[in-house]
C-alpha beads as a LAMMPS data file, in Angstrom:
LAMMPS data file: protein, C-alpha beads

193 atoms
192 bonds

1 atom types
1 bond types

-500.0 500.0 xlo xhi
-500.0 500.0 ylo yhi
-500.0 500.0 zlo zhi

Masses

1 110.0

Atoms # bond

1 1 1 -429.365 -460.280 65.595
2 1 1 -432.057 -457.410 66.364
3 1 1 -429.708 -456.398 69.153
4 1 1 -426.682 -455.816 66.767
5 1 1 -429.295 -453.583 64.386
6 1 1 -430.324 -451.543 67.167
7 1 1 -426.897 -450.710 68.404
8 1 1 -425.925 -449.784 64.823
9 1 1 -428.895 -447.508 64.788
10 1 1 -428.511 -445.948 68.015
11 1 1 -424.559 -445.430 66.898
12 1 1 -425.676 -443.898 63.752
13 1 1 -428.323 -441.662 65.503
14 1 1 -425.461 -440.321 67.907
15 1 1 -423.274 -439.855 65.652
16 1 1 -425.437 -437.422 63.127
17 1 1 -426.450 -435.718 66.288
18 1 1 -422.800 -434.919 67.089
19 1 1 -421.805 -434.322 63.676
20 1 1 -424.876 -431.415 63.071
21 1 1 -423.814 -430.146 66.745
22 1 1 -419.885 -429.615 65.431
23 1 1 -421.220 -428.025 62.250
24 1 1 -424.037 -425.448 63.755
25 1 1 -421.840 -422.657 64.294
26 1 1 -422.037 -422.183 67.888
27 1 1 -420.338 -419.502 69.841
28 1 1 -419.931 -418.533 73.746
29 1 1 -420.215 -415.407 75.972
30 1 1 -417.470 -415.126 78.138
31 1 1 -415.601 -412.213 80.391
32 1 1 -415.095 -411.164 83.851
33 1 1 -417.592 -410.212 86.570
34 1 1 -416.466 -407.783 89.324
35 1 1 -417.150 -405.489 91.892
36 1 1 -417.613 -401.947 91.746
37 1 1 -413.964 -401.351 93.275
38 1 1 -413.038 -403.686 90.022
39 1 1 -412.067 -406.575 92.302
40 1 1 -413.775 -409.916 90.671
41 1 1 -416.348 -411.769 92.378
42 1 1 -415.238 -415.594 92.438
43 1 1 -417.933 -418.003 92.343
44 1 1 -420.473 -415.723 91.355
45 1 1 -423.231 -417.201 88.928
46 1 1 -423.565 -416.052 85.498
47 1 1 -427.285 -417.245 83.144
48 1 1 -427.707 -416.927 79.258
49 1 1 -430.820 -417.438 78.417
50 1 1 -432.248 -417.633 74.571
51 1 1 -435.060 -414.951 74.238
52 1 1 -436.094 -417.108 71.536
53 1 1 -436.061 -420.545 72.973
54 1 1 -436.434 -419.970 76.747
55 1 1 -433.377 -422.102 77.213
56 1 1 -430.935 -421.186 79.760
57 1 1 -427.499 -421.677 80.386
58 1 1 -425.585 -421.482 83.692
59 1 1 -421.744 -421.208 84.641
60 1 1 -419.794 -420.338 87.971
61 1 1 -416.887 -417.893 88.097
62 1 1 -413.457 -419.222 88.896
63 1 1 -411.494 -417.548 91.325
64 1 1 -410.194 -414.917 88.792
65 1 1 -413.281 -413.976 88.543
66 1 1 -413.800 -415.399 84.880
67 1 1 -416.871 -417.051 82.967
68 1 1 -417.422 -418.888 79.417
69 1 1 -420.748 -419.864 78.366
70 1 1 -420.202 -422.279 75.401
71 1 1 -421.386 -423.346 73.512
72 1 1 -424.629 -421.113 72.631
73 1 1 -426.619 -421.361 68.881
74 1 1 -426.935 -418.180 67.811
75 1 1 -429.501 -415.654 68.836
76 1 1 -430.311 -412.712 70.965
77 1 1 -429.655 -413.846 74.912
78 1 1 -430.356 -411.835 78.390
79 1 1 -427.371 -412.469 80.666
80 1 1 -427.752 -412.460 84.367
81 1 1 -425.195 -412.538 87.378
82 1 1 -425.594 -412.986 90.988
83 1 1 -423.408 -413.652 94.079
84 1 1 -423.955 -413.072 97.549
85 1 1 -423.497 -409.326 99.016
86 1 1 -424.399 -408.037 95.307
87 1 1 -427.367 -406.984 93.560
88 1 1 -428.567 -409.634 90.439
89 1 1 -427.350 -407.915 86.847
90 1 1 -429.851 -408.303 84.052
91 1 1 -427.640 -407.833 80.618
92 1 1 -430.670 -407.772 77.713
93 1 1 -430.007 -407.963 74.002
94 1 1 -426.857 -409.402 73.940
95 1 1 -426.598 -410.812 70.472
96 1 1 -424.541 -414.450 69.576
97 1 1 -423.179 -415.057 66.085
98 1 1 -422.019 -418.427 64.544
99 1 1 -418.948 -418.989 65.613
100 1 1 -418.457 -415.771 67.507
101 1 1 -417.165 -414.992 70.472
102 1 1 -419.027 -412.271 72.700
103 1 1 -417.235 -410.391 75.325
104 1 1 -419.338 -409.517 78.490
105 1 1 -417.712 -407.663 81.367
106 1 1 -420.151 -407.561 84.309
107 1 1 -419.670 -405.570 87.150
108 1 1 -422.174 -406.199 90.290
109 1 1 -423.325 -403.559 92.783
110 1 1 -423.282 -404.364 96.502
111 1 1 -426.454 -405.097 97.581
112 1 1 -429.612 -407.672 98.561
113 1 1 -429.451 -410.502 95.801
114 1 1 -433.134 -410.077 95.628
115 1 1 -432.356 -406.541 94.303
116 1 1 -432.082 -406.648 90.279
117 1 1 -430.671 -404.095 88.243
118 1 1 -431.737 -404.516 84.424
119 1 1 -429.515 -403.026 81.218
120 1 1 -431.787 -402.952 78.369
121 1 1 -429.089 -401.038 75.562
122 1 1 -427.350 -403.501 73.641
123 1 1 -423.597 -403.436 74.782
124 1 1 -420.945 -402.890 72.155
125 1 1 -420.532 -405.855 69.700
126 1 1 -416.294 -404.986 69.531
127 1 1 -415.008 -408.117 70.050
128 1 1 -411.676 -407.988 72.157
129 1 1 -411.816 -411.442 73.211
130 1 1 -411.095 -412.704 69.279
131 1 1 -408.542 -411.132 66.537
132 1 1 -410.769 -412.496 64.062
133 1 1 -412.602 -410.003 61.607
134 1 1 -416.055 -410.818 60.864
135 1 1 -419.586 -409.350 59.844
136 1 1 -423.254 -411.414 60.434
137 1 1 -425.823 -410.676 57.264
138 1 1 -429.138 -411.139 59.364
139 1 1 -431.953 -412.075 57.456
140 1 1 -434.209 -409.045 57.653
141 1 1 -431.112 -407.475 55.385
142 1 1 -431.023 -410.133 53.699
143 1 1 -434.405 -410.676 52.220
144 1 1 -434.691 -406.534 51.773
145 1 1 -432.063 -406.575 49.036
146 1 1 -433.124 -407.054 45.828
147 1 1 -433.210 -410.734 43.847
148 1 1 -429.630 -411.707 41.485
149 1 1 -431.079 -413.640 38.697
150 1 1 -428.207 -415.496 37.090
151 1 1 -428.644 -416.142 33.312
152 1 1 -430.300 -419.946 34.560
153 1 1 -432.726 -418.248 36.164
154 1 1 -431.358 -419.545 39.679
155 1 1 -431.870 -417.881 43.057
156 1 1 -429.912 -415.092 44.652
157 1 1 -426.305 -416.321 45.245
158 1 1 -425.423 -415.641 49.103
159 1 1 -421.765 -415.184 48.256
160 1 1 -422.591 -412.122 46.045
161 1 1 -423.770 -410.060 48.921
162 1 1 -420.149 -410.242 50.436
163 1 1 -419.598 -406.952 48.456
164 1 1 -422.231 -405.370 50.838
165 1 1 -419.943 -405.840 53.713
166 1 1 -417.418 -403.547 55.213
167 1 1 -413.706 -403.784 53.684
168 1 1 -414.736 -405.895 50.849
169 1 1 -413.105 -404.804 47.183
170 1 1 -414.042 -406.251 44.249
171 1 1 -410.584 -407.123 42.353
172 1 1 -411.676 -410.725 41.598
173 1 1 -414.936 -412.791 41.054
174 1 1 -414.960 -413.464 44.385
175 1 1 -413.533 -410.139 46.445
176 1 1 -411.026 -408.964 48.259
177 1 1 -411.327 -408.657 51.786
178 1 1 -409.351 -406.195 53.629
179 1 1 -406.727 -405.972 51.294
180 1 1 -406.131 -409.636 51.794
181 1 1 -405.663 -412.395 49.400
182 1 1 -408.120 -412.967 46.758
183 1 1 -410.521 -415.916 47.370
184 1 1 -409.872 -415.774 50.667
185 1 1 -413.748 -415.888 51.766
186 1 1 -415.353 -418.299 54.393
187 1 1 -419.172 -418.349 54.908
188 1 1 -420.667 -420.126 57.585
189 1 1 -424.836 -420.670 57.353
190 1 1 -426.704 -420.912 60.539
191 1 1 -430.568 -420.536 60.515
192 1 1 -431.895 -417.780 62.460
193 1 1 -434.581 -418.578 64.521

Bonds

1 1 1 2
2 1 2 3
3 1 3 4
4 1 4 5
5 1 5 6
6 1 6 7
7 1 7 8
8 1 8 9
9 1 9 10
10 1 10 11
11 1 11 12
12 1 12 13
13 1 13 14
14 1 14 15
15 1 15 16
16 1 16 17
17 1 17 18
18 1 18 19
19 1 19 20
20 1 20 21
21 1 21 22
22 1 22 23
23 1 23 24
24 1 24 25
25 1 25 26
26 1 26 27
27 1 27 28
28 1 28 29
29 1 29 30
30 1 30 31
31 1 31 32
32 1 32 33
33 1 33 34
34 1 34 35
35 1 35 36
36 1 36 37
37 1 37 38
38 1 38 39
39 1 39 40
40 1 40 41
41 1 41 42
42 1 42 43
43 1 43 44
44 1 44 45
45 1 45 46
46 1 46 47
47 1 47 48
48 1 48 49
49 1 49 50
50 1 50 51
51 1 51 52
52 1 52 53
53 1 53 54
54 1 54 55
55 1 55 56
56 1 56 57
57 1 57 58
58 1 58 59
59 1 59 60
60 1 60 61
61 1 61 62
62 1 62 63
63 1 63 64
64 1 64 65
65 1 65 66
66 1 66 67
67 1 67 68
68 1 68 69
69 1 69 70
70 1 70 71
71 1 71 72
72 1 72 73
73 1 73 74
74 1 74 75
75 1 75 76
76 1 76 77
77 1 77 78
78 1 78 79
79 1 79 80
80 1 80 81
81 1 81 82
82 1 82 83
83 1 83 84
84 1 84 85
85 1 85 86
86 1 86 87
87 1 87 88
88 1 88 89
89 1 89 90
90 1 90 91
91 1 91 92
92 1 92 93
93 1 93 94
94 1 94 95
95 1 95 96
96 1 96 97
97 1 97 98
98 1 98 99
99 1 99 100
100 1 100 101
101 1 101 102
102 1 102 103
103 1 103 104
104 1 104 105
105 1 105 106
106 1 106 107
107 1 107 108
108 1 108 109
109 1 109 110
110 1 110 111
111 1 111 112
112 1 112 113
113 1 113 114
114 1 114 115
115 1 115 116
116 1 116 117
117 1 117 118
118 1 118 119
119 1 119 120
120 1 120 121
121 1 121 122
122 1 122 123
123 1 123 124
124 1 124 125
125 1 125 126
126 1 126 127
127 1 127 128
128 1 128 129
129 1 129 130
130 1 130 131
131 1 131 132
132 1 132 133
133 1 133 134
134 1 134 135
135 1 135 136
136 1 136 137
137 1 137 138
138 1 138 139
139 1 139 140
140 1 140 141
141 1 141 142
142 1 142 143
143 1 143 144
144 1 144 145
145 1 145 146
146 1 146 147
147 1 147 148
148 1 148 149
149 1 149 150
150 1 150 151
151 1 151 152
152 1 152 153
153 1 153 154
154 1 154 155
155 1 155 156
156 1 156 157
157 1 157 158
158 1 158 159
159 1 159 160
160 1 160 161
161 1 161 162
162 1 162 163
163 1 163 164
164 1 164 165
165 1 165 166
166 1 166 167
167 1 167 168
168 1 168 169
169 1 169 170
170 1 170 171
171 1 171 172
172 1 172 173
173 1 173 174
174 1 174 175
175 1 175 176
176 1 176 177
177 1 177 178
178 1 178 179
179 1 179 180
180 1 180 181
181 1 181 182
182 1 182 183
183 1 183 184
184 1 184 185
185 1 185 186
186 1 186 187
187 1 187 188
188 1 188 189
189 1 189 190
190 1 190 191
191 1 191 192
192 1 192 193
């Protein structure tokens, strides 16, 4: 009897843990690594680690030269690659949003792998690897715009600060974004660590 409990708990435990992974928001780095001819490097070794968290990440090239890291909680990541004849690549500050989908194109110099070459700008954040139109609120913007008070005396409403975004009309109670269809509005919450 104590047997069938502690299956049902275990079950149960798995299952939430699953469920709150599928709902976190997660979202990849993923591109192409290459020589400096532009010829990829197949099976060349490509690291995300979280600057926050210390944890790292590791995937292998295929032999088009291609990598996905996914998935990744959100945060601000150092990328390395490395493959034999070529110099190690140190990408800092690349930055992961829920749900989105970073494209990193690395190209490797020849070279000792012992020799490291380290990018510290942030590269761009256009996103060619997803058609999707999006914008992250991070929270130091967040908590510097002033309190909404509703008449109930409840908290600032996080939907309200959609009108602080890029391409966002107010023709509605809700917005307009893009010229698109009113109420057409997804938020996805993720806490920044």
């Amino acid at each position: 009897m104590y047997t069938r409990h502690w299956r049902a708990l275990l079950v149960a435990i798995m299952a939430g843990s699953a469920l709150t992974a599928q709902i976190g928001g997660s979202g990849s780095i993923q591109g192409t690594v290459s020589d400096p001819t532009g010829a990829v490097i197949p099976g060349a070794t490509v690291t995300a680690a979280n600057v926050a968290t210390g944890v790292r990440t590791t995937r292998q090239t295929t032999g088009a030269g291609v990598y996905s890291i996914a998935p990744l909680p959100p945060g601000d990541y150092t990328v390395s690659a490395s493959a034999d004849g070529f110099q190690t690549l140190v990408q800092e500050r690349v930055i992961v949003d829920a749900l989105g989908i970073v494209g990193l194109n690395l190209t490797l110099k020849v070279g000792a792998t012992t020799e490291q070459v380290t990018v510290s700008d942030t590269p761009p954040q256009l996103s060619t690897a997803d058609a999707r139109m999006g914008n992250t609120m991070r929270n130091e913007m967040y908590t510097a715009l002033p309190l909404s008070m509703s008449s109930a005396g409840l908290p600032r409403n996080p939907l309200a600060f959609i009108y602080s975004q890029p391409g966002v009309t107010s023709t509605s109670r809700w917005g307009n974004f893009l010229g698109g269809q009113d109420f057409s509005s997804d938020v996805t919450w993720k806490a920044w660590p």
